[in-house]
TITORFI-153568 format. One record per residue: residue in one letter; x, y, z of N, C-alpha, C in turn. Coordinates in steps of 0.1 Angstrom, whole numbers, padded with zeros to 4 digits, always signed. Layout:
! residues N
AXYZXYZXYZ;...
This chain:
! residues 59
X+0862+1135+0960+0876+1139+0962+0881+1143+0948;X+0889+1155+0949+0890+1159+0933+0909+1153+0931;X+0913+1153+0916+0922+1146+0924+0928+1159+0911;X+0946+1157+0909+0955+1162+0905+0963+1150+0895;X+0968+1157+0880+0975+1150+0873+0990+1151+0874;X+0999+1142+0879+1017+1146+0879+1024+1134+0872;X+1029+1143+0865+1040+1133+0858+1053+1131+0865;X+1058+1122+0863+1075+1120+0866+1080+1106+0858;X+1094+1107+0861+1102+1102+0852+1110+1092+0865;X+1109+1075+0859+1113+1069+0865+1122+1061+0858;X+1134+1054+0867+1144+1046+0860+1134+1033+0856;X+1143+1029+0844+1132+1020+0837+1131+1005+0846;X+1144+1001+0855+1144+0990+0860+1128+0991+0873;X+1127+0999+0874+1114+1003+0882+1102+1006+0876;X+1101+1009+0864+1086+1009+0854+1089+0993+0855;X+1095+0985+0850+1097+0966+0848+1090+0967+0863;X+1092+0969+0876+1094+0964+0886+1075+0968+0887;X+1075+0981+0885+1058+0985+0887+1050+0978+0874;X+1051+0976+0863+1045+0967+0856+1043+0947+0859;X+1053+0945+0867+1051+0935+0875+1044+0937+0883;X+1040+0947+0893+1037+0943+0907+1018+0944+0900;X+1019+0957+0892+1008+0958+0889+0998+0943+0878;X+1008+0936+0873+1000+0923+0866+0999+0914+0876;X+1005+0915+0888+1007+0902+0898+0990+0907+0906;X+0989+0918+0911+0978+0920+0918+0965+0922+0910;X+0967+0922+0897+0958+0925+0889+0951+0945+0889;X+0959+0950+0891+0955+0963+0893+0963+0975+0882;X+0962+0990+0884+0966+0997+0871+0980+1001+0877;X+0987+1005+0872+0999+1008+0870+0997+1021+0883;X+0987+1031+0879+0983+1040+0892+0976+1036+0903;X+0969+1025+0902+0967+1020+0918+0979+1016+0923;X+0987+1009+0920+1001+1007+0922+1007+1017+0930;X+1007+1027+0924+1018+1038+0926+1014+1047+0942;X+1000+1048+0937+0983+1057+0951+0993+1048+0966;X+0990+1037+0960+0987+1028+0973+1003+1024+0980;X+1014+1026+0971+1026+1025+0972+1034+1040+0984;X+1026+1051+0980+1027+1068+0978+1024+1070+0994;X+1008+1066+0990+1001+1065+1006+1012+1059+1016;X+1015+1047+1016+1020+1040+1029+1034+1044+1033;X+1039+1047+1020+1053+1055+1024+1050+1066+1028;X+1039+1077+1032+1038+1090+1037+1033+1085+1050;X+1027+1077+1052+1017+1069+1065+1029+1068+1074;X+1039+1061+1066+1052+1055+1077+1061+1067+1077;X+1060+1073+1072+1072+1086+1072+1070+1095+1085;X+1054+1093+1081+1048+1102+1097+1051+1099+1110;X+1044+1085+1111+1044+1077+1119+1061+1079+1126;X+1072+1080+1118+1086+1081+1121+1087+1091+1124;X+1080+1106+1119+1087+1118+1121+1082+1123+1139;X+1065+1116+1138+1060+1119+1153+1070+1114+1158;X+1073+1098+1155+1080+1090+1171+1095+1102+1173;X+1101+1111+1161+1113+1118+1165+1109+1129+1173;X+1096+1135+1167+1090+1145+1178+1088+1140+1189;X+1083+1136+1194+1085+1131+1204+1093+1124+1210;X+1107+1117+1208+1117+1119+1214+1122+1133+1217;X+1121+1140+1212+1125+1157+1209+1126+1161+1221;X+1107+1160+1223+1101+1171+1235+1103+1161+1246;X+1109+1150+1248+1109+1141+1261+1128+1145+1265;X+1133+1153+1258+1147+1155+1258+1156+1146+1255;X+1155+1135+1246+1159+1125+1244+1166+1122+1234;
């Protein structure tokens, strides 16, 4: 899988919060972020089908 490099700029009370999460599970600052990224897109979907599908049920 090839992957892509992106930067961004986060408020620092949330680098504190990801440098915690990432010493508590013993993992990198970017496994953190992958696996944080992932489930928030997982659930986003998961929400957007359940509205499509209210949609087409006329609901």
């Amino acid at each position: 899988m090839s992957t892509v490099q992106v930067g961004i700029r986060i408020l620092s009370h949330l680098f504190q919060k990801l440098q915690e999460r990432a010493a508590q599970v013993n993992a990198s600052k970017t496994e953190v972020i992958l696996s944080a990224l992932a489930d928030y897109l997982e659930n986003t979907r998961e929400l957007q089908c359940s509205r499509f599908k209210l949609i087409d049920e006329g609901k």
